[in-house]
N, C-alpha and C positions, 0 to 999 in steps of 0.2 A: 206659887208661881204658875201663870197658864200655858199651859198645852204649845208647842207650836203648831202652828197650822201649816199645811200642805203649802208649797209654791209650787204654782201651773209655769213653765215656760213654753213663750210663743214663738214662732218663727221670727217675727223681726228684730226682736230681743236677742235672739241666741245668734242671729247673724251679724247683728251688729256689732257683738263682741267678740266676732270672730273675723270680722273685715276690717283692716287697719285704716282703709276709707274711707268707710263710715263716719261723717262729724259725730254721730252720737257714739263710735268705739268706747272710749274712754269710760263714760258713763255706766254703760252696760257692759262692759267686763267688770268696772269694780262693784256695781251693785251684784253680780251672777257670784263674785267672786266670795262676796262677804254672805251671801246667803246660807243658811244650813243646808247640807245635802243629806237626802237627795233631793232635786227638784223634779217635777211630776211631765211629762208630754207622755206624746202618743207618736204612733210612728208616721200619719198624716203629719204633724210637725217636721217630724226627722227628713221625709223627702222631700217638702217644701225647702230646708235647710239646705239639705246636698245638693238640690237642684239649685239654686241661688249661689252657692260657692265653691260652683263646679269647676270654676276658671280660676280659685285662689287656691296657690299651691299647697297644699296639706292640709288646707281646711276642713274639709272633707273628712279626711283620718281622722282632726281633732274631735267632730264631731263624734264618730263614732268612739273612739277613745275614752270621751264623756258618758258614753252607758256604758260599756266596759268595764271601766274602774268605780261604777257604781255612783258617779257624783248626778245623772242623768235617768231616772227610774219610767222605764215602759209600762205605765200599769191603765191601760186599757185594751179594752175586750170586745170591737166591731160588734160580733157577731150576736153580741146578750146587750147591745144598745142598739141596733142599726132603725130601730121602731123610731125611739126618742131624737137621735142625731137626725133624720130626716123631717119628723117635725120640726125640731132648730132650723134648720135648713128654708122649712116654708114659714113660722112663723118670721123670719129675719130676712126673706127675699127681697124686702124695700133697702135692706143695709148695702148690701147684702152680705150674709152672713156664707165663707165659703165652707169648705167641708171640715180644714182642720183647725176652723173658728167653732162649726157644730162640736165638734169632738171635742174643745177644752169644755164649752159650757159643760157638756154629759159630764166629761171628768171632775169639772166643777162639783154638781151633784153629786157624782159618786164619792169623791173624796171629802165632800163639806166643809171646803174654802173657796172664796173669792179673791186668793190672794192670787196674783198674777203679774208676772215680768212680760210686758206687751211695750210696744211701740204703737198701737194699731189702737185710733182713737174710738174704732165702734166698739170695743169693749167696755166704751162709758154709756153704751148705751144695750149690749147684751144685759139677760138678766139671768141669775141661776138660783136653782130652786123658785123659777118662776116670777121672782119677786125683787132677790138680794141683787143690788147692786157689787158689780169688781172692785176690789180695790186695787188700784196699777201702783204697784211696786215704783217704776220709773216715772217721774215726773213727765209729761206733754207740752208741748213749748206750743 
């Protein structure tokens, strides 16, 4: 049996399963749901997140909640990547690539998956380890 690989969560993924408004809801809590935890972000995610469902009541909490009880793992380090994340950042200015889209690719690398819960279709065109294409967990309509 192989290994599980790392799951990257993005910002629109984790918002969408947390806004009942969202047409894609549905979707993205039950694929977040059935995932193994933990799943991997960075805290550039986290406030993209808070900031986005600052007006939905408890959303917010639940978010944090999520790293809390451990289903949500903070395992990135700015300051032993901030080299690489800014190259991201200019090799991907045509996309462009914002800052907590730099930080999943780094994450990517460091953790050695492509596997990733996005909604955000320039991930079919970031690359990590230079080369590997993402795999998006959530289908793209």
């Amino acid at each position: 049996m192989s290994p599980v690989l790392p799951v990257l969560l993005d910002t629109s993924a984790f918002v969408a399963s947390l806004d009942l408004r969202d047409p894609r809801h549905k979707l993205c809590k039950a694929t977040i749901e059935q995932m193994p935890a933990p799943l991997f972000t960075c805290e550039a995610v986290i406030t993209e997140c808070c900031y986005m469902l600052r007006n939905i009541p408890g959303a917010v909490q639940a978010v944090l909640a999520n790293i809390e009880q451990g289903q949500i793992r903070l395992s990135f380090d700015l300051a032993s990547s901030a080299t690489e994340v800014a190259a991201l950042m200019r090799k991907y200015r045509d996309t462009p690539a914002d800052f907590a889209d730099a930080c999943l690719i780094q994450m990517a690398d460091d953790l050695n998956t492509g596997e990733i819960l996005t909604l955000d279709s320039d991930f079919r065109h970031y690359r990590w380890r230079k080369s590997k294409a993402f795999r998006l967990l959530i289908p793209l309509e």
